[in-house]
N, CA and C atoms as a LAMMPS dump frame, in Angstrom:
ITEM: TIMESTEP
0
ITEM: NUMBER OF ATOMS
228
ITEM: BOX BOUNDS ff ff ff
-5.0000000000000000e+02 5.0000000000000000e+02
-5.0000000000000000e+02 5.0000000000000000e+02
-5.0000000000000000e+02 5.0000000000000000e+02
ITEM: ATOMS id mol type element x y z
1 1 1 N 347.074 -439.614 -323.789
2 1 2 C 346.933 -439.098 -322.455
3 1 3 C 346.052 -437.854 -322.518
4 2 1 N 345.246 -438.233 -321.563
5 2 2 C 343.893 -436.247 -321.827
6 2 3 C 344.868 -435.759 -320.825
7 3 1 N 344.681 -434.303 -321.464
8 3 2 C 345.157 -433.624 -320.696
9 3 3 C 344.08 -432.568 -320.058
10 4 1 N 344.637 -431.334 -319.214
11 4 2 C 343.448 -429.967 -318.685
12 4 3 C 344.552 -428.984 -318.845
13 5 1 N 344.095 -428.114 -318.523
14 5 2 C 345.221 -426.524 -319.153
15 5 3 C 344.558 -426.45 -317.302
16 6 1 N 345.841 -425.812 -316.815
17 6 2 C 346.333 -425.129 -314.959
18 6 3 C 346.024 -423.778 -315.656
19 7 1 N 345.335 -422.856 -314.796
20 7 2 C 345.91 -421.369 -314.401
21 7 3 C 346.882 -421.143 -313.098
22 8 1 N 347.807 -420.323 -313.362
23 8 2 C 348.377 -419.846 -312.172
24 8 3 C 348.559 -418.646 -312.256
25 9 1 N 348.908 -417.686 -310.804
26 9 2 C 348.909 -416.139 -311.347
27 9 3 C 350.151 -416.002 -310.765
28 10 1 N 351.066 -415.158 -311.661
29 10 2 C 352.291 -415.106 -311.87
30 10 3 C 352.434 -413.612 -311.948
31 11 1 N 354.02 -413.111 -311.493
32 11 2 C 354.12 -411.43 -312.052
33 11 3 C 354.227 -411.348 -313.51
34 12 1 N 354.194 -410.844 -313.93
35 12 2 C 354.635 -410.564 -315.312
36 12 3 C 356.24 -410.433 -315.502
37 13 1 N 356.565 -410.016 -314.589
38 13 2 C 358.59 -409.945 -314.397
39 13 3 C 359.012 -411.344 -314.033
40 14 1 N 358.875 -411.899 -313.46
41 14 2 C 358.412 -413.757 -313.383
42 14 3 C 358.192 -413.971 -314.683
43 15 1 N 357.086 -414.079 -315.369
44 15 2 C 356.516 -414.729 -316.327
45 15 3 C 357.863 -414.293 -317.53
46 16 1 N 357.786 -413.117 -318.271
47 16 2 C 359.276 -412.586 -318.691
48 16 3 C 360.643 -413.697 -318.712
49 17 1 N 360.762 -413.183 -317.161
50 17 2 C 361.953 -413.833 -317.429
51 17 3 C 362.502 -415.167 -317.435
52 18 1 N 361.464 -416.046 -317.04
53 18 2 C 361.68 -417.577 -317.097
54 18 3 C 360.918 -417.785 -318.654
55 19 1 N 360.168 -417.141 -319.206
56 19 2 C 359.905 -417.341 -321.076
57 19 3 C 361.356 -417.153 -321.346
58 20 1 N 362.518 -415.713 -320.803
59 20 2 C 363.786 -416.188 -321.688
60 20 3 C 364.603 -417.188 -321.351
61 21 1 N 364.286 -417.592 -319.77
62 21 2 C 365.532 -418.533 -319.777
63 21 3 C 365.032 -420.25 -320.672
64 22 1 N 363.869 -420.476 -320.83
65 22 2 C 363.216 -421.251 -321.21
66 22 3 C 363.721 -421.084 -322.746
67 23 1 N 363.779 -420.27 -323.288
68 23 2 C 364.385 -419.889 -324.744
69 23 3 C 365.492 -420.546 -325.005
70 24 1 N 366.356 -419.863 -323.864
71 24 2 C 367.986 -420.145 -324.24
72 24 3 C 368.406 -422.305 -323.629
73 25 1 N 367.096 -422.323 -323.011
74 25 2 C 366.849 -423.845 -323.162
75 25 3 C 366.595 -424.559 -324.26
76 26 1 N 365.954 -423.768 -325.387
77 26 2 C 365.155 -424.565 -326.203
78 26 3 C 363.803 -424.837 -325.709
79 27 1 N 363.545 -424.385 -325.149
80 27 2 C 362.337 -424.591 -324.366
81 27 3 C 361.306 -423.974 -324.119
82 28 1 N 359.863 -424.471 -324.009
83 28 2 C 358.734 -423.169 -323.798
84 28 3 C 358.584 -423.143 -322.003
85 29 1 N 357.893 -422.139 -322.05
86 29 2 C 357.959 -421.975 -320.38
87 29 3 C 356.402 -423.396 -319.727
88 30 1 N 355.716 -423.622 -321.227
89 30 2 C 355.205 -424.52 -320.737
90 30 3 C 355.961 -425.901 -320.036
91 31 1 N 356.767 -426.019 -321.415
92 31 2 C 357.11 -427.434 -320.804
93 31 3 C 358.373 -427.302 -320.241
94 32 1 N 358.708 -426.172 -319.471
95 32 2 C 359.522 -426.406 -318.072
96 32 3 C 358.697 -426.714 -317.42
97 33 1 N 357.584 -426.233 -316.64
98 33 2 C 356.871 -425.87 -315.92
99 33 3 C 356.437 -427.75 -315.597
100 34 1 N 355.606 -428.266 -316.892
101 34 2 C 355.344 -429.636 -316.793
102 34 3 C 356.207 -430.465 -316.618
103 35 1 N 357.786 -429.996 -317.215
104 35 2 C 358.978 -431.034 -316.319
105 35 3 C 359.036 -430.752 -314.963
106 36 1 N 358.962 -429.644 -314.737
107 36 2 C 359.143 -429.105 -312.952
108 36 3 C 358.041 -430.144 -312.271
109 37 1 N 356.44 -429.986 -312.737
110 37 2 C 355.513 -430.977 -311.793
111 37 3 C 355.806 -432.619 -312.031
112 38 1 N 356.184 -433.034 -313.477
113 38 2 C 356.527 -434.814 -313.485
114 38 3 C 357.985 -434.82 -312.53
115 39 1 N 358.932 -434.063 -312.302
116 39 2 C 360.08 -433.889 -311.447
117 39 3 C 359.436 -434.481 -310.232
118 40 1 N 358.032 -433.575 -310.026
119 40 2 C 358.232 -433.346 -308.278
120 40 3 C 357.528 -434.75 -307.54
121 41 1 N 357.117 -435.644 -308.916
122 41 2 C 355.682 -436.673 -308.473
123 41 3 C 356.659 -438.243 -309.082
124 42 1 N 357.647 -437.629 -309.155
125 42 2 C 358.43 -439.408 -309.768
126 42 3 C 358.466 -439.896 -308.56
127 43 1 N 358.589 -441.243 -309.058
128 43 2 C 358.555 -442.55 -308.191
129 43 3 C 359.943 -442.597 -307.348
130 44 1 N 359.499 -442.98 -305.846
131 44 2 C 360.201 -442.243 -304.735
132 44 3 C 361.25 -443.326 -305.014
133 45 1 N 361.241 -444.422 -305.56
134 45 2 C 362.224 -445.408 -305.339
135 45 3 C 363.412 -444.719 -306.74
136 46 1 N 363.135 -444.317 -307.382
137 46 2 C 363.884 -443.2 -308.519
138 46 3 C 364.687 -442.603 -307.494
139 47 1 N 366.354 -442.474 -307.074
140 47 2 C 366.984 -441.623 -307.228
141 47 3 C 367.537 -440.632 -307.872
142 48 1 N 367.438 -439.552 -307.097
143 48 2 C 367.672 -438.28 -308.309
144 48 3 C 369.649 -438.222 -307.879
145 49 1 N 370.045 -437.494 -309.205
146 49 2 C 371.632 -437.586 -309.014
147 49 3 C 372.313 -437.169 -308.254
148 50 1 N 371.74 -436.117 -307.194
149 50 2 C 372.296 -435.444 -306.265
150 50 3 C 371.725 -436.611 -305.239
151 51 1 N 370.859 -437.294 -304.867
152 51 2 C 370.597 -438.532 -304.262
153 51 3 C 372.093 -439.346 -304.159
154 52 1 N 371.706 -439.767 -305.336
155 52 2 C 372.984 -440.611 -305.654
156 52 3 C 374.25 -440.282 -305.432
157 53 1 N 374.911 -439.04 -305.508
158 53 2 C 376.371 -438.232 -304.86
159 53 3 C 376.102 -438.394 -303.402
160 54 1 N 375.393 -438.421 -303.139
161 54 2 C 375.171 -438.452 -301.348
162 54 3 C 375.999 -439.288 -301.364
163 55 1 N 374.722 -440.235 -301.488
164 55 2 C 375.124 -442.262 -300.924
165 55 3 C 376.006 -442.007 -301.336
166 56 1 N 377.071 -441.582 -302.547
167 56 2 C 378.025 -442.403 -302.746
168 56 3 C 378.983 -441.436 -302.116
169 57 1 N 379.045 -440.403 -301.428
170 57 2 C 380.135 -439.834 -300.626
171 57 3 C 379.511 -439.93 -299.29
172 58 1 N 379.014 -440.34 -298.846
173 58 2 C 378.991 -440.977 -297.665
174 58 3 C 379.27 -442.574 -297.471
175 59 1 N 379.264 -443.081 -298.185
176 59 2 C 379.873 -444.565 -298.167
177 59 3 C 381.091 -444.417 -298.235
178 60 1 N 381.864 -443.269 -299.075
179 60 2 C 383.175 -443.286 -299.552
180 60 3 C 384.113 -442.292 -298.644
181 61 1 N 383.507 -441.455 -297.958
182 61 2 C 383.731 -441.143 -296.707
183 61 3 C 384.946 -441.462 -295.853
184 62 1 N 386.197 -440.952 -295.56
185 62 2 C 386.977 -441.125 -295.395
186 62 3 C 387.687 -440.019 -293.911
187 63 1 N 387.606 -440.654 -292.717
188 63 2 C 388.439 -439.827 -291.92
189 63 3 C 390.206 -439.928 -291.571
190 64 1 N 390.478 -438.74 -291.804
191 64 2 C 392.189 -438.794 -291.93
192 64 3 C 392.77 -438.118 -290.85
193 65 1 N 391.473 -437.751 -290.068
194 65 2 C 391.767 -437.155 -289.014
195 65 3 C 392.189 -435.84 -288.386
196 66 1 N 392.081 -434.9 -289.602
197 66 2 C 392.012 -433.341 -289.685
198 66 3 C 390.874 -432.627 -290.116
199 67 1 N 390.826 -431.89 -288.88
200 67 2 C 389.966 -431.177 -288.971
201 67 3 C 389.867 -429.818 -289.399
202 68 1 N 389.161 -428.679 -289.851
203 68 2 C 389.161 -427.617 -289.992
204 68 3 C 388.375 -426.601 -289.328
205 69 1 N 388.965 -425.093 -289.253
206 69 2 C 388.044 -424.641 -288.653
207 69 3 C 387.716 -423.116 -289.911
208 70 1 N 386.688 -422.908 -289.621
209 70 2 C 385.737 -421.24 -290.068
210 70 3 C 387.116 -420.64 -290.298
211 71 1 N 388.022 -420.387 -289.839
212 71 2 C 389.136 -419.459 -290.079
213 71 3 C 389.825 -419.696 -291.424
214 72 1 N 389.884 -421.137 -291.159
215 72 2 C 391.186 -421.831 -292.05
216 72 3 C 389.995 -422.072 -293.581
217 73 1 N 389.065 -422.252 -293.741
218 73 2 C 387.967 -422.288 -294.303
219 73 3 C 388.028 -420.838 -295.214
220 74 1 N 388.071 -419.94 -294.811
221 74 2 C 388.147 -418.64 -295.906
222 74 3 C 389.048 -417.834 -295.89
223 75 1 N 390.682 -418.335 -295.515
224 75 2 C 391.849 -418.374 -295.898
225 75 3 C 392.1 -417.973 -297.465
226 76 1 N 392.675 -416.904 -297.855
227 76 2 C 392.404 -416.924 -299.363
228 76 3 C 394.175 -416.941 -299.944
């Protein structure tokens, strides 16, 4: 596969700190970066896993007939 080298302009506090989290990946900040663009260009018929939790809690979807409200919601 040929490849081309991207420029992009980045902060340096950016650039930093995704080189460490890329580290504690195992990882260079290059090839996050090139998983991030093959991520964004896969084939639309590919569900991604949060795709897939949808469909499958909305099929599985269940009304029991209680409802909640904002109050009862951050009840601690």
């Amino acid at each position: 596969m040929a490849t081309k080298n991207l420029t992009i302009r980045l902060s340096d506090q950016l650039i930093e700190a995704n080189k460490k989290y890329a580290k504690k990946l195992g990882k260079s900040l290059n090839e996050m970066i090139r998983e991030f663009l093959q991520r964004n260009v896969q084939n639309e018929d590919e569900k991604s896993w949060a795709d897939e939790w949808i469909e499958f809690s909305e099929k599985n979807a269940k009304d029991i007939g209680y409802t909640w409200n904002r109050e009862e919601a951050n009840e601690r």
